[in-house]
C-alpha positions as CSV (number, residue, x, y, z in Angstrom):
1,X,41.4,-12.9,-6.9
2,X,39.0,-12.2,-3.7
3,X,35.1,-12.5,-5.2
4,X,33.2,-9.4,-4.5
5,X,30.7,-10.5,-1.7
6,X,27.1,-9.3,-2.3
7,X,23.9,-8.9,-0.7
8,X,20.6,-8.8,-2.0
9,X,17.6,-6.9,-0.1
10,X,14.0,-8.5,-2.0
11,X,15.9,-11.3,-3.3
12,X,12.8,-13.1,-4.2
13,X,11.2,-9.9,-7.0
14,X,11.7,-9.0,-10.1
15,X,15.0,-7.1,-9.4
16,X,16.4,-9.6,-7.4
17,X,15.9,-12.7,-9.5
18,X,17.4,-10.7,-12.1
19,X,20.2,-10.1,-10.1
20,X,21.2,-13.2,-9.1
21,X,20.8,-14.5,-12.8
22,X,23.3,-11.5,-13.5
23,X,25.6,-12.9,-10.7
24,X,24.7,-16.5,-12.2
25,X,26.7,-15.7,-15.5
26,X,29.3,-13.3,-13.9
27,X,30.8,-16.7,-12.4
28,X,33.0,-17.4,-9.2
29,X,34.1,-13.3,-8.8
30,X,30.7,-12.7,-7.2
31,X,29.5,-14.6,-4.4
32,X,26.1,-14.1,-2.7
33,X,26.5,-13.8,1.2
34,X,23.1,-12.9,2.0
35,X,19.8,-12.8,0.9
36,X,16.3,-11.3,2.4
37,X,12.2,-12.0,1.6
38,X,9.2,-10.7,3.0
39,X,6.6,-13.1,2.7
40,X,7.7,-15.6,-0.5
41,X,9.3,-18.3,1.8
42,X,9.3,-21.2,-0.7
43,X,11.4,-19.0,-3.1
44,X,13.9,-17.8,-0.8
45,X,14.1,-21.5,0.5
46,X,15.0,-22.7,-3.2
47,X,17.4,-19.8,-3.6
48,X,18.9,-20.4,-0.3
49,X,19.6,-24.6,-1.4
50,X,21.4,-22.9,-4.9
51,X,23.3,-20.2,-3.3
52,X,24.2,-21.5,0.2
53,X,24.4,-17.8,1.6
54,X,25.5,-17.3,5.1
55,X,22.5,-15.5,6.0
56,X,19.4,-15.1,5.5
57,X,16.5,-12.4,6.5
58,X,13.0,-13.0,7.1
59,X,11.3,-9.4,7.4
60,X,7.5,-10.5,7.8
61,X,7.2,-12.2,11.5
62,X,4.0,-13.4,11.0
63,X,5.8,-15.8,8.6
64,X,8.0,-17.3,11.2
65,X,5.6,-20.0,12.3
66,X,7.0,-21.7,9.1
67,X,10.6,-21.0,9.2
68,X,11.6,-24.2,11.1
69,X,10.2,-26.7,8.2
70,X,10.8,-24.5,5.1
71,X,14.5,-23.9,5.6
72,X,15.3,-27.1,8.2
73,X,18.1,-27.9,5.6
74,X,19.7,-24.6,5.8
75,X,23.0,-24.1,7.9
76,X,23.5,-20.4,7.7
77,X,22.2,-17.6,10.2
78,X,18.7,-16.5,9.5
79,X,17.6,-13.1,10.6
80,X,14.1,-12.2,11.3
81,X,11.9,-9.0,11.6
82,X,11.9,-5.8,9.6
83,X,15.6,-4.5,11.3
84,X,17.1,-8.0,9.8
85,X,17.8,-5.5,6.5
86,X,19.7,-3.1,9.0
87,X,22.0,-5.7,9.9
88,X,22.5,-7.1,5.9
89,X,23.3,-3.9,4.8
90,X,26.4,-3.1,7.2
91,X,27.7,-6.6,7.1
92,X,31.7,-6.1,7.7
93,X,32.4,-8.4,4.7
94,X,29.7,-6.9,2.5
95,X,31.2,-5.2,-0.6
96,X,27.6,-4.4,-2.7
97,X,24.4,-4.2,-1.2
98,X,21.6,-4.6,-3.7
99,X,18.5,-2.5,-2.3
100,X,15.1,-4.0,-3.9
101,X,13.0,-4.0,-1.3
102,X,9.5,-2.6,-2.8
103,X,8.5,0.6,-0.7
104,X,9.5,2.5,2.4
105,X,10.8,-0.7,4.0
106,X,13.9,-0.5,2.8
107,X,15.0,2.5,4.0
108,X,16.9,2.3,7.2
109,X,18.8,-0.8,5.3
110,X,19.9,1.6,2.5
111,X,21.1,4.3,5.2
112,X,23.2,1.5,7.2
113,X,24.4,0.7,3.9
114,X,25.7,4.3,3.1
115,X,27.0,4.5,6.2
116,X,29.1,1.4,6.5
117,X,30.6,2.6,3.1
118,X,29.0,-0.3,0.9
119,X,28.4,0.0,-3.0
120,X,24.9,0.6,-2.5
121,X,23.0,-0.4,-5.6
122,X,19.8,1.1,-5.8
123,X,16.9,-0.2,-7.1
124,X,13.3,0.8,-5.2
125,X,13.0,4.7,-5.5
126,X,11.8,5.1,-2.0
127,X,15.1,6.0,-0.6
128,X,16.6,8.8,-2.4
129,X,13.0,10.2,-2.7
130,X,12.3,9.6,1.0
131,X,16.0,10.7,2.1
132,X,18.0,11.8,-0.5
133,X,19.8,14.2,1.6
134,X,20.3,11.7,4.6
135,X,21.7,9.2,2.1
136,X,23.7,11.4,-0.1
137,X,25.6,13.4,3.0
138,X,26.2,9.4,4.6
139,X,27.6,8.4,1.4
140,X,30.0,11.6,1.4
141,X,31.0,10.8,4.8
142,X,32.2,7.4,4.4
143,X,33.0,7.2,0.8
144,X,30.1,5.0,-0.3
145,X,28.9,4.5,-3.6
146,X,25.6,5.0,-4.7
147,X,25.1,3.7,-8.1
148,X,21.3,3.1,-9.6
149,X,20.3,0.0,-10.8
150,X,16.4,1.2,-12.4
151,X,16.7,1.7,-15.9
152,X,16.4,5.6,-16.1
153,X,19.0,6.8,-14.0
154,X,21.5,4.1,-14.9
155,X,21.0,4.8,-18.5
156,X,21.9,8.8,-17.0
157,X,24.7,7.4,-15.4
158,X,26.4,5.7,-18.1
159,X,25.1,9.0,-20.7
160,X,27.1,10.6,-18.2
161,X,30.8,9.0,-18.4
162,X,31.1,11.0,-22.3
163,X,31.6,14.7,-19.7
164,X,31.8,16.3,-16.7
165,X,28.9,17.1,-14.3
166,X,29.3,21.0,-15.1
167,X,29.1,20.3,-18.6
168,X,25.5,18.9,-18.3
169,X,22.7,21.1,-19.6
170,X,20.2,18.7,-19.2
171,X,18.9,14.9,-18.4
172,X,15.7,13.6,-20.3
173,X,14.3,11.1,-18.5
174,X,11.8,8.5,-21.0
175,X,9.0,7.0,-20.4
176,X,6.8,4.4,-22.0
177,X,3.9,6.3,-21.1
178,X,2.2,2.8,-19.7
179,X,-1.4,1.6,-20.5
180,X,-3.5,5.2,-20.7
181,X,-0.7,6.9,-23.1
182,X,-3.2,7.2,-26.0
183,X,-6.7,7.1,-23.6
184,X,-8.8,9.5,-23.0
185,X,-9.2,11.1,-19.4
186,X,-12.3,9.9,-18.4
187,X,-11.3,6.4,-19.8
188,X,-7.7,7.1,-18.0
189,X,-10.3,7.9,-14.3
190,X,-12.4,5.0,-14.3
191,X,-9.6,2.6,-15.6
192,X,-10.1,-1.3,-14.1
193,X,-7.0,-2.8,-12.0
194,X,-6.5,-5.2,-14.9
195,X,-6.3,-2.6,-17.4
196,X,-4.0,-0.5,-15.3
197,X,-1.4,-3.7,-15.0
198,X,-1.9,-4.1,-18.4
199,X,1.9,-2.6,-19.4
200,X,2.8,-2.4,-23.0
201,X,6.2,-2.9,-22.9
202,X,7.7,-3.5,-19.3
203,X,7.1,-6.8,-17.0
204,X,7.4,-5.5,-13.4
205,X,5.2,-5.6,-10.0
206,X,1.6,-4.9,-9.9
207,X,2.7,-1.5,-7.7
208,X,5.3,-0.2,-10.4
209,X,3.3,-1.1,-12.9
210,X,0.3,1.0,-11.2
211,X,3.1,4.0,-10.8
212,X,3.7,3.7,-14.7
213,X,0.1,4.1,-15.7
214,X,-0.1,7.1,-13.6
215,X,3.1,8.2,-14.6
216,X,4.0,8.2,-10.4
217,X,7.2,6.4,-11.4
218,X,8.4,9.1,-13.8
219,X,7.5,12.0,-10.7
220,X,9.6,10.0,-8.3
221,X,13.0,9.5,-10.2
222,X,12.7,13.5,-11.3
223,X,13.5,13.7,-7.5
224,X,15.4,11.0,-7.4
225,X,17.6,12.4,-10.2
226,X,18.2,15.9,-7.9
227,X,20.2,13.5,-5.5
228,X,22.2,10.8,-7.5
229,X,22.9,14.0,-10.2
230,X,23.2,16.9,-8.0
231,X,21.1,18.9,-10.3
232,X,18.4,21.3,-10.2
233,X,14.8,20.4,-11.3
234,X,15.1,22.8,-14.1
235,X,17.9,20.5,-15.6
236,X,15.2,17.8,-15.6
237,X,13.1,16.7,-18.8
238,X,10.8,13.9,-19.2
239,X,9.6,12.7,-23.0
240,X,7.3,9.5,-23.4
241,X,9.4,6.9,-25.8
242,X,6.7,3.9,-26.1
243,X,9.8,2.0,-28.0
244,X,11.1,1.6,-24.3
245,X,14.3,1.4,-26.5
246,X,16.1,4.9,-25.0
247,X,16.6,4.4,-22.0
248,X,17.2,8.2,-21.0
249,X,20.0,11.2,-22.2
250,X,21.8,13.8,-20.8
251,X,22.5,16.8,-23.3
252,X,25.5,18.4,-22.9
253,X,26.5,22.5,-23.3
254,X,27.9,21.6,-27.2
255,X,24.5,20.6,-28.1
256,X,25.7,16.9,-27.6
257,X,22.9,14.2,-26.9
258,X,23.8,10.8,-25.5
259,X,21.6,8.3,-25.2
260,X,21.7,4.4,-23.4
261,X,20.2,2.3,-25.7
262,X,18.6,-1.4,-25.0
263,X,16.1,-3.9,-25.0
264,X,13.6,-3.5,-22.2
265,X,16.0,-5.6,-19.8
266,X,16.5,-4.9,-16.1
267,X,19.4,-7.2,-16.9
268,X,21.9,-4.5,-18.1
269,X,21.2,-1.9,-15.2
270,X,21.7,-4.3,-12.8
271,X,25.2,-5.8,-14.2
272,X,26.5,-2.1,-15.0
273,X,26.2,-1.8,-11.3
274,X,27.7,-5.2,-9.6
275,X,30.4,-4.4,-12.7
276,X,31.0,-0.6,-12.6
277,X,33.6,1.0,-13.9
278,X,34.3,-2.1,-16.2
279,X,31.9,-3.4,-18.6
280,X,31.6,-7.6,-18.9
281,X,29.7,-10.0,-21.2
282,X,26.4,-9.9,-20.1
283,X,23.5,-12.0,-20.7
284,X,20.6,-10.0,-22.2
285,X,19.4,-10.1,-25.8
286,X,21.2,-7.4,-28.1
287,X,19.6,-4.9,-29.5
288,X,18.5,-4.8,-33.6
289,X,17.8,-1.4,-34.3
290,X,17.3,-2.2,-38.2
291,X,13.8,-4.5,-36.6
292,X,12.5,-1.3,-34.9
293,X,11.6,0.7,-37.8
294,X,11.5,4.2,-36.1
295,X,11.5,5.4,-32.4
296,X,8.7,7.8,-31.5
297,X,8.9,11.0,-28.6
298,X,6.3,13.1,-27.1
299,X,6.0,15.4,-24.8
300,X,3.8,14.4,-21.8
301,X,0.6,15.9,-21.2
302,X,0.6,17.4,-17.5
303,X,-3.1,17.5,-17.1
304,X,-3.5,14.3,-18.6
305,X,-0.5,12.8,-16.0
306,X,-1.4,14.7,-13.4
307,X,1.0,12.9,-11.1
308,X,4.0,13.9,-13.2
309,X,3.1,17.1,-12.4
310,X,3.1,17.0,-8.9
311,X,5.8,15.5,-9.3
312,X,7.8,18.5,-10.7
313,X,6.5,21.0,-7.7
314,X,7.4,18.5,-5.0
315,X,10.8,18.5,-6.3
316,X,10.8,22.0,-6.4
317,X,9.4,22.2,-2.9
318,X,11.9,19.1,-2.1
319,X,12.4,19.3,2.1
320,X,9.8,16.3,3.3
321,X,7.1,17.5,0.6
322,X,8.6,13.9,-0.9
323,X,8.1,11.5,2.1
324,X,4.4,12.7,2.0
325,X,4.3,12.7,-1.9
326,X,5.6,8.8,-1.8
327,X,3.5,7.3,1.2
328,X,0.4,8.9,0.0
329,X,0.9,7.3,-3.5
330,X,1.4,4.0,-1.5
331,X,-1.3,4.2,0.3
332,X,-3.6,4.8,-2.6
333,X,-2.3,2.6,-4.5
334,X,-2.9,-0.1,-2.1
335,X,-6.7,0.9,-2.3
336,X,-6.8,0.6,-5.9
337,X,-5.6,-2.6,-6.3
338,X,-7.4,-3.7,-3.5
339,X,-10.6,-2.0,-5.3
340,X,-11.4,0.5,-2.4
341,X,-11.1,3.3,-5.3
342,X,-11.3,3.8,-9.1
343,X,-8.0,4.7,-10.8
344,X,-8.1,8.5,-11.0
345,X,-8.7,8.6,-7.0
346,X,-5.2,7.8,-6.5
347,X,-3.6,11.0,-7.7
348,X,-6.6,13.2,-5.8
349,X,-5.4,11.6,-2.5
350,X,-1.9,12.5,-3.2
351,X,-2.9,16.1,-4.2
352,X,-4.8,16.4,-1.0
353,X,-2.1,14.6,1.4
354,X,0.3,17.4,-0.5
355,X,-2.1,20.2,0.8
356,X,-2.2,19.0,4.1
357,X,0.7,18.7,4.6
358,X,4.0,22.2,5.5
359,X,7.4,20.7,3.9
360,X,9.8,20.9,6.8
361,X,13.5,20.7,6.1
362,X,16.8,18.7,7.1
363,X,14.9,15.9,9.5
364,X,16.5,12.9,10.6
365,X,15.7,9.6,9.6
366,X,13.2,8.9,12.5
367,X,11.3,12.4,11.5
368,X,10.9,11.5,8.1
369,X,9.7,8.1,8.7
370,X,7.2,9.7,11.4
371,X,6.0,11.8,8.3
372,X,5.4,9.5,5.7
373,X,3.1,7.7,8.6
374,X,1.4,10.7,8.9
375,X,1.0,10.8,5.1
376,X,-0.4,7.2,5.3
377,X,-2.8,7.8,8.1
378,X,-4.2,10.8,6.5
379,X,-5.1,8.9,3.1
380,X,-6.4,6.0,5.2
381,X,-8.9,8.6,7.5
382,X,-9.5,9.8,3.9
383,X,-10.3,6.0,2.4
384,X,-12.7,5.8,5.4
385,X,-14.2,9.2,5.6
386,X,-15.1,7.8,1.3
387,X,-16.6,4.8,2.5
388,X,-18.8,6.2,4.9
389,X,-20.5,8.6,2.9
390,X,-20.7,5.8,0.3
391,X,-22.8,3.6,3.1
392,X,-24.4,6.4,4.3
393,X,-25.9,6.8,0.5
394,X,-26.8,3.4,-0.2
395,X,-28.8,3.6,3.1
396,X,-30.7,6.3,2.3
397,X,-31.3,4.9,-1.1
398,X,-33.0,1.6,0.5
């Protein structure tokens, strides 16, 4: 039997790893063709010796001056600059093209992938949120598949299999509710970086993890969920679960409710989607329901998460209201973690790259990706326009 030939996009994260530990157990009827880092050389070197790809992309060129000695054993084709993704993705012996590229980066590699007809597993949220519509038509077009890999949307996805779309009445999207769940506002504000990463239940990136204590990553796969479901926002629920146990449900018109149980495991996602429609052994720890006790929901304060919010009007507003929505986050983000701003700054630049901002409808990629540097400029002007009133202050106090 022909092995399904895969390529992974952010090889060397959290999803990726995972992924190839998936592929690891599946055995000989996967075989990794290609894999792509930004800046973590050394891992991608190591993973390059195990897998013995045929290619290889290098998307940060200021990395290139040590290419030559980290991979000098490797015989396959490496790729270099952000457009290397571009040409992974549409690879003519590709089958599934794993996108886990943290950010906007990945976008044009998703897109190519659509395009070329791939199974386009979907990790980052940045695509569908950024060009949902873009990647959605493409996929139409060529008969693509776009099938999620985060652990929301594929626990949707497989709630889904027990009906039809036009049976839905709703999805419920869960969420842990991250670090500030129980805090108080003013505590939630001034919050310290390392209390922000400090998750309760999930392992993941310092920028996810900064999206889960503000709830961000909950606002983005609402409008992620209009694409990959084809619903409206009004068909959308959130509850926080701080079991991180249900994954997420779609209730049906009878009244039915199914749910995707598991163990916090980016494991399962990402084998339901290298395996879809069939379901294999896979390699994560079961789950022991009699251990848990109970399984807590909540509805989430809006006020409280004012991100999740926004969230909700920009995917009523939908258009490019979500290109600005995303880059501002990333942009602020950036600033927190780098300790340019305290914690509750980050949604107030969002809210005011929103307002600045008249959604325009049915761009092209090159128009959206114009945008969300506008969105990024304006926080940045922002970021600077904060730190000099903040000298100008200090001087005055001297």
């Amino acid at each position: 039997m022909m092995s399904k030939k895969v390529v992974i996009l952010g090889s060397t994260g959290s999803i990726g790893r995972n992924a190839l530990q998936v592929i690891d157990a599946l055995g000989a009827e996967y075989e990794v063709i290609a894999l792509s880092a930004h800046t973590k050389l050394d891992r991608l070197a190591e993973q390059a010796e195990k897998y013995k790809p045929r290619y290889i992309a290098i998307t940060d060129t200021t990395s290139m001056h040590t290419r030559e000695k980290t991979f000098s054993g490797y015989s396959g084709s490496v790729l270099s600059g952000p457009d290397s993704l571009v040409e992974l993705a549409a690879l003519d012996e590709a089958d599934i093209i794993v996108c886990a590229v943290v950010g906007a980066a990945g976008l044009p590699a998703a897109l190519a992938a659509a395009q070329a007809g791939k199974i386009v597993a979907i990790a980052n949220k940045e695509p569908l949120v950024i060009a949902g519509e873009l990647l959605t038509a493409a996929a139409r077009q060529s008969g693509a598949r776009l099938l999620p890999i985060d652990s929301e949307h594929s626990a949707v996805f497989q709630a889904m299999q027990a009906g039809s779309p036009n049976e839905v009445r709703k999805i419920i999207l869960t969420a842990s509710g991250g670090p500030f769940r129980n805090a108080t506002l003013e505590a939630m504000n001034n919050a310290t970086v390392q209390q922000a990463l400090n998750h309760p239940t999930w392992n993941m990136g310092p920028k996810i993890t900064i999206d889960s204590a503000t709830m961000m990553n909950k606002a983005l796969e609402i409008i992620e969920a209009l694409w990959l479901f084809d619903l409206p926002v009004d068909k959308i629920d959130v509850l926080i679960h701080p079991e991180s146990v249900v994954h997420s449900m779609v209730e049906f018109i009878d009244g039915s409710v199914i749910a995707q149980l598991g163990t916090p495991d980016m494991k399962v996602p990402i084998q339901y989607a290298l395996t879809y429609p069939q379901r294999r052994k896979g390699i994560s720890e079961g789950l022991q329901l009699h251990k848990l006790g109970q399984l807590n929901f909540q509805t989430p304060d809006l006020n409280h998460f004012r991100a999740l919010a926004l969230g909700f009007e920009v995917a009523k507003t939908s258009g490019s209201a979500p290109v600005v929505f995303n880059a501002a986050n990333e942009a602020a983000v950036e600033a927190f973690l780098n300790g340019r701003i305290r914690f509750g700054r980050i949604v107030e630049l969002i809210d005011g790259c929103l307002n600045a901002h008249s959604s325009q409808a049915h761009l092209t990629l090159e128009e959206l990706l114009e945008i969300d540097a506008w969105a990024r400029r304006h926080v940045a002007a922002r970021l600077d326009r904060g730190t000099a009133v903040m000298n100008e202050k200090q001087i005055t106090q001297r």
